[in-house]
N, C-alpha and C positions, 0 to 999 in steps of 0.2 A: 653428358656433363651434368652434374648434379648442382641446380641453382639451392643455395644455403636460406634457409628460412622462410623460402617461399610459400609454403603451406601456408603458417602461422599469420602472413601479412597478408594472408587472404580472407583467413577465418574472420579475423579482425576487421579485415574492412566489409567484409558480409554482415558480422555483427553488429556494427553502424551502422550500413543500411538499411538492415530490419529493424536496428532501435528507432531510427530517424522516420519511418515507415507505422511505429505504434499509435495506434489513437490517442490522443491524450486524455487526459481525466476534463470532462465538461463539466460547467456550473451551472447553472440558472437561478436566478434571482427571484425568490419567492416573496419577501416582503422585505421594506428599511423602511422605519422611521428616523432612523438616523441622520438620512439626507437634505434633511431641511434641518436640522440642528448643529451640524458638523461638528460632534461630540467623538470624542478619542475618549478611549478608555483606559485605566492606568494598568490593573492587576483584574487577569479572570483567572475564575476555575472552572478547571474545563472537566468535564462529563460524558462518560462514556456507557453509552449503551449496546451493549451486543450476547452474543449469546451464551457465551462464556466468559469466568473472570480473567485467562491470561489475554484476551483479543482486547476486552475492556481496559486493562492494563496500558497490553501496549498502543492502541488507539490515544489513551489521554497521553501517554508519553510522547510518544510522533507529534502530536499535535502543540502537544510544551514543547517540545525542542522547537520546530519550526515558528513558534511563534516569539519564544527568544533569538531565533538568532535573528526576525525581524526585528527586534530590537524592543519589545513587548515583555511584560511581566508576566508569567501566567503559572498556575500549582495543579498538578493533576489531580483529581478528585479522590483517588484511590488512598494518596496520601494523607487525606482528613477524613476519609470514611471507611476507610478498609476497604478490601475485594469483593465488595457483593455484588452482584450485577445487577440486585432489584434494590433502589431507594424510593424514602417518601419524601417527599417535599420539605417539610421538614429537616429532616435531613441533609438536604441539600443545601437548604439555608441558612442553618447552623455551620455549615460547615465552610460555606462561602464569609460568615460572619468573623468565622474563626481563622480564615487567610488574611482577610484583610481585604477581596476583593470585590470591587465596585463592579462586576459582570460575571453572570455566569454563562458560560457556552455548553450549550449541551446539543452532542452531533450523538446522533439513530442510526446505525446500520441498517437500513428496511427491510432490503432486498440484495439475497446471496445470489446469483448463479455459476453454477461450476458446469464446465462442458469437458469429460475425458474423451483427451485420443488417445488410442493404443496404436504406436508403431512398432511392426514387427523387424526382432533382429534380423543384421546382414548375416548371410552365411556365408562365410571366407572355405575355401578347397586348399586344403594342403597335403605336398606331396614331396613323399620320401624315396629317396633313392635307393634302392636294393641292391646294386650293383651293376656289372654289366656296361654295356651302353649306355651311358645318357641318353641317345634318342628313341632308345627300346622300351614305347610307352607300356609295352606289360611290366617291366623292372621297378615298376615305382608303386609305393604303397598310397594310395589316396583318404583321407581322412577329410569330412568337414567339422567346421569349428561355429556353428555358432552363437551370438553375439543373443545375450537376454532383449526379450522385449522391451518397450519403452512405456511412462506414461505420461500425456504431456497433458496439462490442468490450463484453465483458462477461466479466470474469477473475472467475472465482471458484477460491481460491488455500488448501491446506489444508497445514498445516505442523506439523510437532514441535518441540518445544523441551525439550533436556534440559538440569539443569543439577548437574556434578559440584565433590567438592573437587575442590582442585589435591591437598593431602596426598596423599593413597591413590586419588583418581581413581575413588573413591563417587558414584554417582546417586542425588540425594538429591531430585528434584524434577521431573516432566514433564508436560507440558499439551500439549493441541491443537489450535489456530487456525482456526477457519475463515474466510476474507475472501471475501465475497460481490459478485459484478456490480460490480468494478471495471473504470471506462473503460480504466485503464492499469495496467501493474506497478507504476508508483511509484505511484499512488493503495494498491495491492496491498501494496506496502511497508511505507507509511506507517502504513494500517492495525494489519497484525500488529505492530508495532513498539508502538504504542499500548497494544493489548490485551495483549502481553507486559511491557510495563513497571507496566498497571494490574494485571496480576494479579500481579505477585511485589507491589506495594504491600500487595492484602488479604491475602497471605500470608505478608506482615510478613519478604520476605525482606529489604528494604531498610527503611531508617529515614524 
């Protein structure tokens, strides 16, 4: 007797297991001046540094979403300066001028690593009947079928994030991210993005 959907409710809860099993993205706390002043900040512009312009892209965007939906102002950088991946300072602070905001964030991707495994396809045997007897293993035609190799990626993605006034252009604030065995950059992304916007919460830089 054939149980209905059983596969599917297993895949499922194997996939929860393994999610629930992932290292999570670490922080460590490199420098606050913040913590004796307990200063919240209104509006940043965030800054992205990496090795291309669409990573650059979406790093500040992950990093705006997450910090609005903590309830935070904040303008991707890309949007006052265009897609360059290399700025001067200057630059950066005309451009923070011209948001309106009172901090800028700027997070470094430092260090990539990527580890490929290659798993090799299954090979499934399939067999056709010729006629005859069904139990006359000569009658049947055998074929194997198989299944493409696989390639399975694993970014583990370590990054700085400082964050000054705009005023005097003071660093007042820097952590270090670690994002572990991500299948892709944007899983990679999304990550840091998260753990950046959860730690200015406990450090009360936002409200």
């Amino acid at each position: 007797m054939k149980i209905p959907h059983l596969r599917p409710f297993w895949l499922l809860l194997l996939t929860g297991i393994l999610s629930s099993c992932a290292q999570p993205t670490s922080v460590v706390k490199l420098y606050d001046e913040t913590a004796r002043s307990n200063h919240q900040y209104e509006r940043f512009l965030i800054i992205g540094i990496a090795g291309d312009e669409e990573t650059r892209q979406r790093l500040e965007d992950m990093i705006v979403e997450h910090l609005r939906a903590a309830g935070a102002d904040a303008v991707p950088g890309h949007a006052e300066t265009g897609m360059k991946t290399a700025l001067l300072q200057e630059e950066i602070n005309a451009a923070a001028r011209h948001a309106n905001a009172d901090a800028i964030m700027v997070t470094h991707i430092i260090s990539v690593d990527t580890k490929t495994e290659i798993e090799e396809g299954r090979i499934d045997t399939v067999a056709e009947c010729r006629g005859g007897d069904p139990a006359d293993y000569f009658l049947y035609n055998y074929e194997e079928l198989k299944e493409p190799d696989s390639v399975k990626l694993a970014h583990t993605v370590v990054a700085i994030t400082n964050l000054y006034e705009t005023i005097d252009g003071k660093r007042v604030w820097s952590i270090q991210s670690t994002c572990f065995d991500k299948a892709s950059m944007n899983e990679v992304l999304v990550d840091e993005a998260k753990a950046i916007a959860r730690q200015m919460r406990i450090d009360n830089l936002i409200g």
